[in-house]
N, C-alpha and C positions, 0 to 999 in steps of 0.2 A: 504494500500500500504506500500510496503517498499523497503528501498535500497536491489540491489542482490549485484552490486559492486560500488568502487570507483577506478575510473582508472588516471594514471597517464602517462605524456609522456616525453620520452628522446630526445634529439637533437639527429639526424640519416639525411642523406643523401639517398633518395630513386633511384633506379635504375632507370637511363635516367636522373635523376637531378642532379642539380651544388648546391642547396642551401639548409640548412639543414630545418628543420621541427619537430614538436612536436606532429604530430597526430596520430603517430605510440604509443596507449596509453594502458596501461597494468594495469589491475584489481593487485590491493594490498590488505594487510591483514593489518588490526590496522585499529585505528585512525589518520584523518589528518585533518591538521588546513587550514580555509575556510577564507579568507579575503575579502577583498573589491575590489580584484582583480582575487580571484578565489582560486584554491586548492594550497596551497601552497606545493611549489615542481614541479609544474607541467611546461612544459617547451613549452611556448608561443614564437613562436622565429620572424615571421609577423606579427609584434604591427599594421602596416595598416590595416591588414583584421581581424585579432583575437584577440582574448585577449579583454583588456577594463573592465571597469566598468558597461556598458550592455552589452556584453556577457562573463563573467566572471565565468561561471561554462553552459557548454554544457550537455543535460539532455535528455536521449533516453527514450522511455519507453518499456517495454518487450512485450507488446503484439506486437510494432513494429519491433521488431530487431527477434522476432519471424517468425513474417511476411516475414522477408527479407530472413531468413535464408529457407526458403521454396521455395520462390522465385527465391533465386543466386543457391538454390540444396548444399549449403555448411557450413561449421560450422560456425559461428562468435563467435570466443571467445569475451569476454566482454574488449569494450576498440574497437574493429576493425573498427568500425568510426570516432571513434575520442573521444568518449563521456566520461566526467566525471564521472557521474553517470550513472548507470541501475535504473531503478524505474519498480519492479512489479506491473503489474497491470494497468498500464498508457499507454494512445495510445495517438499520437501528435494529432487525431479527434478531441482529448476532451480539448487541450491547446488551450488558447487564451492571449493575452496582455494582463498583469495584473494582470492574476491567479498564486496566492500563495501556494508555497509549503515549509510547515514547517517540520523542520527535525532537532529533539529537540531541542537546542538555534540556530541555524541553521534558518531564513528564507530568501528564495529566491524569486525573482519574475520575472513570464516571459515576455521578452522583443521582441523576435522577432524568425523567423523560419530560420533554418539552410540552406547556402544555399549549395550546391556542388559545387565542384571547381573541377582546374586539377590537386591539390595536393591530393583531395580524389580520383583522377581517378588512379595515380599512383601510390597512399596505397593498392586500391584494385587491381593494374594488369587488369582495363577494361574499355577501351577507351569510353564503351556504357555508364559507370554506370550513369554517370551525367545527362542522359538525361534520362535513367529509374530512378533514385531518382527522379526527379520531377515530373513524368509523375507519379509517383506512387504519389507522396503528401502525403508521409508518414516523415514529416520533425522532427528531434529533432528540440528541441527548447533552445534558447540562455536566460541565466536568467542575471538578477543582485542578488547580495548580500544586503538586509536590512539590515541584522543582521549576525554577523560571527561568529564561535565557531567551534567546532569539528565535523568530520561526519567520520562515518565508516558501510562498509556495515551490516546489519542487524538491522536498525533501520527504527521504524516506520515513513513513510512518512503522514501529515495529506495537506488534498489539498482545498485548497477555492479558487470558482472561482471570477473570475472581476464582480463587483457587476454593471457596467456599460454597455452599447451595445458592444459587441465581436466583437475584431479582431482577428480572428483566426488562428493557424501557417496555416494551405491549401491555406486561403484566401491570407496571406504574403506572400507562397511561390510564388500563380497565379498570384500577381499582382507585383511581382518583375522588378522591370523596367517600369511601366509603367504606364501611365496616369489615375488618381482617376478619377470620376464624381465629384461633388463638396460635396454632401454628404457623401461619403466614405473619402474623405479627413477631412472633420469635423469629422467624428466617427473616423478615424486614429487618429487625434489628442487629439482626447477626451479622450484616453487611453493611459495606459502609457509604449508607444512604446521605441524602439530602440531609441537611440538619433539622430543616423544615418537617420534611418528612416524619425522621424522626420524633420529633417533638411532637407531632398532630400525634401518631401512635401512644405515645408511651402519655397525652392527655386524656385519653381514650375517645378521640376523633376518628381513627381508624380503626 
């Protein structure tokens, strides 16, 4: 696998909204610095819902954005989700909590599955999309930062999964909102989830 881009976003204002946004994100050429809080430059502007320490770099992969673009019949330049990254070769089937993706001093780890919102409804111009994005369970996924350093597209990505019972981005995205069994609450915990995540569990939200 490897990076195809790295996309960044600008504070904009979307048609029908009052408040600006940072999802409108756009494939760059070079190197850029990855911190502990994500791609530096990139512009988080809803610290409630985005941004953070678990989900600090948003991570598509091409066979999915593939998919989609088949799907919606249109082109998806790189960036028109939202995503930090493109990773060739990667489908969110095969992410689970905890699986690491190194990208030379670069490693990330995934934390939890993207959800849609109505700021992605209003990116794409389609009031459907949010409910086709899930119904499809084809979710990017939200990482943390282990280790920070430089990324720029055309480097090899190397991938190892959770050596532990999987939580999976499909299963995260199904079970959003809603109440574990008691056993899936212990394997949610036993991985190393969102903190969010976490927390709505062990409140007895999930």
């Amino acid at each position: 696998m490897k990076i195809l881009a790295v996309c960044l976003g600008r504070p904009e204002i979307l048609p029908g909204k009052k408040y600006k946004t940072g999802i409108n994100k756009l494939a760059i050429q070079g190197p850029v610095m990855v911190d502990a809080e994500g791609l530096v430059g990139d512009a988080i502007l809803n610290r409630k819902h985005h941004g953070g320490v678990d989900q600090a770099v948003y991570v598509e992969g091409s066979i999915d954005l593939d998919w989609w673009q088949a799907e919606l019949g249109r082109d998806l330049p790189y960036g028109t989700f939202g995503e930090n990254l493109v990773i060739e070769g990667l489908e969110s089937a095969m992410l689970a909590a905890g699986d690491r993706l190194a990208i030379g001093e670069v490693l990330l780890e995934v934390t939890s599955a993207r959800m849609p919102c109505a700021t992605f409804a209003a990116k794409m111009d389609d009031p459907t999309i949010v409910k086709r994005y899930t119904r499809a369970a084809r979710p990017g996924a939200y990482t943390r930062v282990l280790q920070g350093g430089m990324v720029e597209a055309g480097q090899a990505v190397e991938f190892t999964p959770w050596s532990g019972d999987r939580v999976t981005m499909r299963e995260m995205m199904a079970t959003f909102g809603r109440r574990l069994s008691e056993t899936d609450r212990a394997r949610y915990l036993a991985a190393p989830v969102h903190y969010k995540v976490r927390d709505a569990i062990r409140a007895g939200e999930m």
